[in-house]
SEDO-628995 format. One record per atom (N, C-alpha, C): chain; residue number from 1; residue in three letters; y, x, z. Coordinates in nm, 2 decimals. Each point is the difference from the previous one (the first is absolute). Last residue first. Layout:
% residues N
unit_pos_code_c2_c1_c3
A_NUM_Ala_Y_X_Z .
...
This chain:
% residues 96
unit_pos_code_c2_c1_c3
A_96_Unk_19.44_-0.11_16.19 .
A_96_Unk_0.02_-0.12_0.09 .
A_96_Unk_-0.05_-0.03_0.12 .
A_95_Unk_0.14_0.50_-0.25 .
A_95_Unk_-0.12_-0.12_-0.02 .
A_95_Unk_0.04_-0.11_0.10 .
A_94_Unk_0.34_0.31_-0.30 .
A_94_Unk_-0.06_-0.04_0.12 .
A_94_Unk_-0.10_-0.08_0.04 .
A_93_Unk_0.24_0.16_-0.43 .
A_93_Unk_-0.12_0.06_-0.02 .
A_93_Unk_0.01_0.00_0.19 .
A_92_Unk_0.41_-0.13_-0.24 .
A_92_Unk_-0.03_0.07_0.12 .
A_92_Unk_-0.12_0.10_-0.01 .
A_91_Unk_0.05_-0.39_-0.21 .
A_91_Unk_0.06_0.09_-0.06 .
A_91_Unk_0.01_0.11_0.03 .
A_90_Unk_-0.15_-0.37_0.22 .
A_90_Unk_-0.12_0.00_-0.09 .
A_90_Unk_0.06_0.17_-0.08 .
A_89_Unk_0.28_-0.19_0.31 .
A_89_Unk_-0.09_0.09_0.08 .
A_89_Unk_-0.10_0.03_-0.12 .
A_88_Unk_0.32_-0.31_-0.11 .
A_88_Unk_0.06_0.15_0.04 .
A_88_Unk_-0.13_0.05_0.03 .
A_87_Unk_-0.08_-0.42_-0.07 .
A_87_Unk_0.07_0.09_-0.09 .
A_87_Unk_0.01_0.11_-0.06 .
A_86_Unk_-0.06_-0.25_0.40 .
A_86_Unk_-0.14_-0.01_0.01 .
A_86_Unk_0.02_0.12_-0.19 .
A_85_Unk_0.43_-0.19_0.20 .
A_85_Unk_-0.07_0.11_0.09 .
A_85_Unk_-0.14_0.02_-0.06 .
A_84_Unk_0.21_-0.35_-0.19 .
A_84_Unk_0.04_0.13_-0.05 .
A_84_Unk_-0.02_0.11_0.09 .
A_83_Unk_-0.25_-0.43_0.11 .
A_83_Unk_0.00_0.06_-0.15 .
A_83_Unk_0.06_0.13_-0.02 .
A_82_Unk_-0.01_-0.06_0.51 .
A_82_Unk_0.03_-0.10_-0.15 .
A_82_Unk_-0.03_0.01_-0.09 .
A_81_Unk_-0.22_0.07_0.54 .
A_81_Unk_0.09_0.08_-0.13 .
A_81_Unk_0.05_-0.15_-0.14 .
A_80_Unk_-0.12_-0.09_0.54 .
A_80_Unk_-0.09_0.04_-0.15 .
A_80_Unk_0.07_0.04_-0.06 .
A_79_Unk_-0.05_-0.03_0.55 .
A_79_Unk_0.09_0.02_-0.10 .
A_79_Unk_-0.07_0.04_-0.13 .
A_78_Unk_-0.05_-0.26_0.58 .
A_78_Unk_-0.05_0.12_-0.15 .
A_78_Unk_0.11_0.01_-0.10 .
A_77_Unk_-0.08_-0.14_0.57 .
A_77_Unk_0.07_0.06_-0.06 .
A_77_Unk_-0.05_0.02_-0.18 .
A_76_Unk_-0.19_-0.27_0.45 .
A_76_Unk_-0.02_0.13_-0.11 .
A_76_Unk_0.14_-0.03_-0.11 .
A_75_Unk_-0.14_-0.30_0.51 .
A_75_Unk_0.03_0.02_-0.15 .
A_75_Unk_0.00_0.15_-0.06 .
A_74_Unk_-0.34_-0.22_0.41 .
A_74_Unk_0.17_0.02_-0.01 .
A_74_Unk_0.02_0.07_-0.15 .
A_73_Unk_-0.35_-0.15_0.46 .
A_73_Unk_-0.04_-0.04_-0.16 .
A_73_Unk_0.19_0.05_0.00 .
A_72_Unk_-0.31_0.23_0.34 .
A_72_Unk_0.08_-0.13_-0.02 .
A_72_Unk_0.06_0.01_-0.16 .
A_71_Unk_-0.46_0.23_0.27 .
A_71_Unk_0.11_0.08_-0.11 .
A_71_Unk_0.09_-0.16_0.02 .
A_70_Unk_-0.36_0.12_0.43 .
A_70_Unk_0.05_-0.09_-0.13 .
A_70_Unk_0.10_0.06_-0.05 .
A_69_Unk_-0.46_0.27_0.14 .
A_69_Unk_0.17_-0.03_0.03 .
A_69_Unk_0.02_-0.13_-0.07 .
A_68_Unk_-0.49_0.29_0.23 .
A_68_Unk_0.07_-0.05_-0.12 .
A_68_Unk_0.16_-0.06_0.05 .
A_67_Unk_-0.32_0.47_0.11 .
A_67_Unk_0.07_-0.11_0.05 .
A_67_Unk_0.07_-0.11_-0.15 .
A_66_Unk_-0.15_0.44_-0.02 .
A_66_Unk_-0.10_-0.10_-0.04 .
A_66_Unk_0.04_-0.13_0.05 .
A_65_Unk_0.17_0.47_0.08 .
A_65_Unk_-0.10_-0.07_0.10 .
A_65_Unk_-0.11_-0.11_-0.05 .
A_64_Unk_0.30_0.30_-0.32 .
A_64_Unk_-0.05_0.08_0.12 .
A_64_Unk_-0.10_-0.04_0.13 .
A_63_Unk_0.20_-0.23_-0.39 .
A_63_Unk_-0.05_0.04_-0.07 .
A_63_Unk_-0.11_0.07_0.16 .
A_62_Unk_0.21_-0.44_0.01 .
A_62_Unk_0.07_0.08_0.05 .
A_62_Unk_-0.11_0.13_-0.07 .
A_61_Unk_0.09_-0.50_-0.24 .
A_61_Unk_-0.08_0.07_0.16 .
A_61_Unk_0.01_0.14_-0.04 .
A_60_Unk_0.18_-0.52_-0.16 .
A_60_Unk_-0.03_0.11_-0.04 .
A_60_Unk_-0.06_0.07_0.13 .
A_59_Unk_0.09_-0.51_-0.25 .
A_59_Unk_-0.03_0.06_0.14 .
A_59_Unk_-0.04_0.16_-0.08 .
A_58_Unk_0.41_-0.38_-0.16 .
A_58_Unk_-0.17_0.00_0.01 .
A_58_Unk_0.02_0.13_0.13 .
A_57_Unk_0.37_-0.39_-0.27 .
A_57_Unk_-0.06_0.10_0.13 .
A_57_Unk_-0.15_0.05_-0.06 .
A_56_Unk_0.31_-0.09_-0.41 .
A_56_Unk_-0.02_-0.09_0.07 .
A_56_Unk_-0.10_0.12_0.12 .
A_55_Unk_0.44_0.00_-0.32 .
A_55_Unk_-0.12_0.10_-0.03 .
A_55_Unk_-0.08_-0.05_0.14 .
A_54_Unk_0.39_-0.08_-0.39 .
A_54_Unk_-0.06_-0.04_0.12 .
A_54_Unk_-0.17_0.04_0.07 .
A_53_Unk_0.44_0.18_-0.39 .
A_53_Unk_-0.11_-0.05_0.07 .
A_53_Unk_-0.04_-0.06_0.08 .
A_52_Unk_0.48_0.17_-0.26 .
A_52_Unk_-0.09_-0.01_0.08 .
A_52_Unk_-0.09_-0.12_0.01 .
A_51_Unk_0.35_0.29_-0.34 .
A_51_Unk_-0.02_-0.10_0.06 .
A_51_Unk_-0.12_0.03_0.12 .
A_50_Unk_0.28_0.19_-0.44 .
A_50_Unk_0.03_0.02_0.12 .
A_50_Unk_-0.05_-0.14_0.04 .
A_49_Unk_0.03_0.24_-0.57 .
A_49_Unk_0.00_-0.09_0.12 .
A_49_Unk_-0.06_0.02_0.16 .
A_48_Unk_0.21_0.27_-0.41 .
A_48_Unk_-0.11_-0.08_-0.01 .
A_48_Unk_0.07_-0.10_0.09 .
A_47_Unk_0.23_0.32_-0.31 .
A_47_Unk_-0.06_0.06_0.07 .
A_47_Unk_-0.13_-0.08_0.07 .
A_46_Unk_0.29_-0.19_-0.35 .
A_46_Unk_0.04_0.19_-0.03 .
A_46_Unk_-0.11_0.03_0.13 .
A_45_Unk_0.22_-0.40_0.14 .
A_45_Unk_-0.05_0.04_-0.12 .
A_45_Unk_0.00_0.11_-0.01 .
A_44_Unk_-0.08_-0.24_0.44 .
A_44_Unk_0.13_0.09_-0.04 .
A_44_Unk_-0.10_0.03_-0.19 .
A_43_Unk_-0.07_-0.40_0.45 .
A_43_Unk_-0.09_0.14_-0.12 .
A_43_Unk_0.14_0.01_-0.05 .
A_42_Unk_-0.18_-0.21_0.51 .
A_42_Unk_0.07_0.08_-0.08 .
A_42_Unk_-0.03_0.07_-0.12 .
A_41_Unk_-0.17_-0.43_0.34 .
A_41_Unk_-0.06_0.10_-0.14 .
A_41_Unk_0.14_0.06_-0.01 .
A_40_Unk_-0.09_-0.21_0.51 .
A_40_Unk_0.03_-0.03_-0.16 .
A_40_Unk_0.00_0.12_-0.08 .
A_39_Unk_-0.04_-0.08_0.50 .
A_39_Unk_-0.11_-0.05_-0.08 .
A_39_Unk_0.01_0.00_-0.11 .
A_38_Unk_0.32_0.17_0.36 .
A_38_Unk_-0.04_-0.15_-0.01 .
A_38_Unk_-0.12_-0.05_-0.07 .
A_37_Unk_0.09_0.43_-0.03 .
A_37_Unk_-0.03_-0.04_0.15 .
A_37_Unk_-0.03_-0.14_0.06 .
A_36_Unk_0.17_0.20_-0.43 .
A_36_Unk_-0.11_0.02_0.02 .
A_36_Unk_-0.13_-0.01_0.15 .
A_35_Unk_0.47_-0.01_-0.12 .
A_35_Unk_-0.03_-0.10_-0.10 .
A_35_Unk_-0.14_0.03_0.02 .
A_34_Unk_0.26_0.27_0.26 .
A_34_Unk_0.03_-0.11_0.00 .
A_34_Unk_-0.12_-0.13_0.00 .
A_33_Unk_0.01_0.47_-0.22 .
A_33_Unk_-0.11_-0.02_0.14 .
A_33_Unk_0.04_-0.14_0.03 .
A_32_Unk_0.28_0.11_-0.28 .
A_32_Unk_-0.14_0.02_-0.10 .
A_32_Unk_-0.07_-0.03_0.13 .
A_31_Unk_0.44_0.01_0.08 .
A_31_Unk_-0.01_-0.11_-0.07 .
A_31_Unk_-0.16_0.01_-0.02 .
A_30_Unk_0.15_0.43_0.17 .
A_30_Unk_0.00_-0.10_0.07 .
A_30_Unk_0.01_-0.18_-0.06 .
A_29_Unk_0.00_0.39_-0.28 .
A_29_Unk_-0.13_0.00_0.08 .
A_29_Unk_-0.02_-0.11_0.10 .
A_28_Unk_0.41_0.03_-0.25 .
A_28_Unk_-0.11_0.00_-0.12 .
A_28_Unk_-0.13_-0.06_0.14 .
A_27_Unk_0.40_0.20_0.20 .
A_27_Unk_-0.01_-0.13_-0.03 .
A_27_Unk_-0.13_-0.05_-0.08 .
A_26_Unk_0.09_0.42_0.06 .
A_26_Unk_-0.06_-0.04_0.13 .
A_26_Unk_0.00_-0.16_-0.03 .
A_25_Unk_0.11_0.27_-0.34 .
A_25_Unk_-0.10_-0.01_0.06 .
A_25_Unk_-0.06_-0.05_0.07 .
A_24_Unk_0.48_0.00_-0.06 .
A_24_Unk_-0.08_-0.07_-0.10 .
A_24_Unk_-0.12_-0.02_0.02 .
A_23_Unk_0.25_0.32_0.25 .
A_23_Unk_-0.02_-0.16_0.04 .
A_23_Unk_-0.08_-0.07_-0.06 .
A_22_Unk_0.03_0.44_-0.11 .
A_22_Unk_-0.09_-0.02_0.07 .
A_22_Unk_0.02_-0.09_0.06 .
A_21_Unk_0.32_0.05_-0.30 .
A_21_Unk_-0.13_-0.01_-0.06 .
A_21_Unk_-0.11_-0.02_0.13 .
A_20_Unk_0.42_0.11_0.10 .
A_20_Unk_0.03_-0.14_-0.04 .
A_20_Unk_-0.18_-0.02_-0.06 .
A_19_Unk_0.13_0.43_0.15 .
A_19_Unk_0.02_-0.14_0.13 .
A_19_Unk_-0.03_-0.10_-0.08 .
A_18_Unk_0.03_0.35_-0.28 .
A_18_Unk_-0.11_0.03_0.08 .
A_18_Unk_-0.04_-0.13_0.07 .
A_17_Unk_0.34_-0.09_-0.33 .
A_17_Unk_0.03_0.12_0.05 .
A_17_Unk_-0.18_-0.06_0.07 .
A_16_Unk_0.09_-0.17_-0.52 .
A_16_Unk_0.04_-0.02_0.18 .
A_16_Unk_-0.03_0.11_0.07 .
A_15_Unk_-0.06_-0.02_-0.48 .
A_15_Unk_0.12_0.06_0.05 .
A_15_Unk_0.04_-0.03_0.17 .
A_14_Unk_-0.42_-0.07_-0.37 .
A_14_Unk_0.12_-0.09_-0.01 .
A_14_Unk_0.12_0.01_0.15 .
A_13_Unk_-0.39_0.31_-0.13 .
A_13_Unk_0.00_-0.09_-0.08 .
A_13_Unk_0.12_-0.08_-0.01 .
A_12_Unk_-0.07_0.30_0.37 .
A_12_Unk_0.07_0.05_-0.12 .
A_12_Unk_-0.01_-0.10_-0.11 .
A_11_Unk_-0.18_-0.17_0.41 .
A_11_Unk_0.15_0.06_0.00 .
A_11_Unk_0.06_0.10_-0.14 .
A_10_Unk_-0.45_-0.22_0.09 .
A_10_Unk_0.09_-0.10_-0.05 .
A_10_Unk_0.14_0.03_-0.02 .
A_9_Unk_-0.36_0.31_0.14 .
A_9_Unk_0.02_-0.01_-0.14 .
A_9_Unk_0.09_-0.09_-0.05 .
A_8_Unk_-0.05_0.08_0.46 .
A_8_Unk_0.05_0.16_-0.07 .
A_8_Unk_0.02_-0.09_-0.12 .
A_7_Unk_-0.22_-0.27_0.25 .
A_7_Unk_0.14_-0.01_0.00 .
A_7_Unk_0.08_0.08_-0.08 .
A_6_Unk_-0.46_0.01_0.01 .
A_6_Unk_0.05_-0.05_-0.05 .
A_6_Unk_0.13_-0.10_-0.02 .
A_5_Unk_-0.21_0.39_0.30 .
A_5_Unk_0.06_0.04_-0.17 .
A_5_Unk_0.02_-0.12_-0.08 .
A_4_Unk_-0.08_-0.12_0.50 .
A_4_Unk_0.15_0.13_-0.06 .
A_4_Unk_0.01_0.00_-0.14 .
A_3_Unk_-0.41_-0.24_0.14 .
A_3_Unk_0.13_-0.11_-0.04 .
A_3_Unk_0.17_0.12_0.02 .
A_2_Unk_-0.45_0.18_-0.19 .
A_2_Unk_-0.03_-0.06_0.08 .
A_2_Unk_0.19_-0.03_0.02 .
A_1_Unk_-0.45_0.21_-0.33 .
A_1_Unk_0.14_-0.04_0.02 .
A_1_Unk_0.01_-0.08_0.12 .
């Protein structure tokens, strides 16, 4: 699914026209990255939680030359399921 169909779905569910839903979305998403840019936990019940890492420099190297590189230290993105997602999927018969 991706943020059209889940405008698609918000618009028949509760009657807003196409336009108005894929605002909503856009809003949704844009508050979520927001909040998440500054550093803070987003969790949405029913589904999980939204946060980021810190993910400290180190040294990597170049597969082809061997050359080594500095990697710069910078935050990760994760996301953990919730209970009732973890739920669903058990129900599902989805492996984890």
């Amino acid at each position: 699914m991706n943020k059209v169909d889940l405008a698609r779905k918000l618009s028949r569910k509760f009657g807003f026209t196409r336009r108005e839903a894929s605002v909503i979305v856009d809003h949704i998403i844009t508050a979520l990255a927001k909040e998440l840019a500054q550093g803070r936990r987003v969790e949405l019940r029913g589904l999980g939680t939204f946060g980021t890492r810190h993910r400290k420099p180190s040294v990597g190297r170049v597969v082809k030359t061997g050359q080594t590189v500095a990697v710069p230290a910078l935050r990760r993105v994760y996301f953990r399921p919730g209970r009732e997602l973890k739920e669903i999927r058990k129900e599902s018969g989805a492996s984890a």
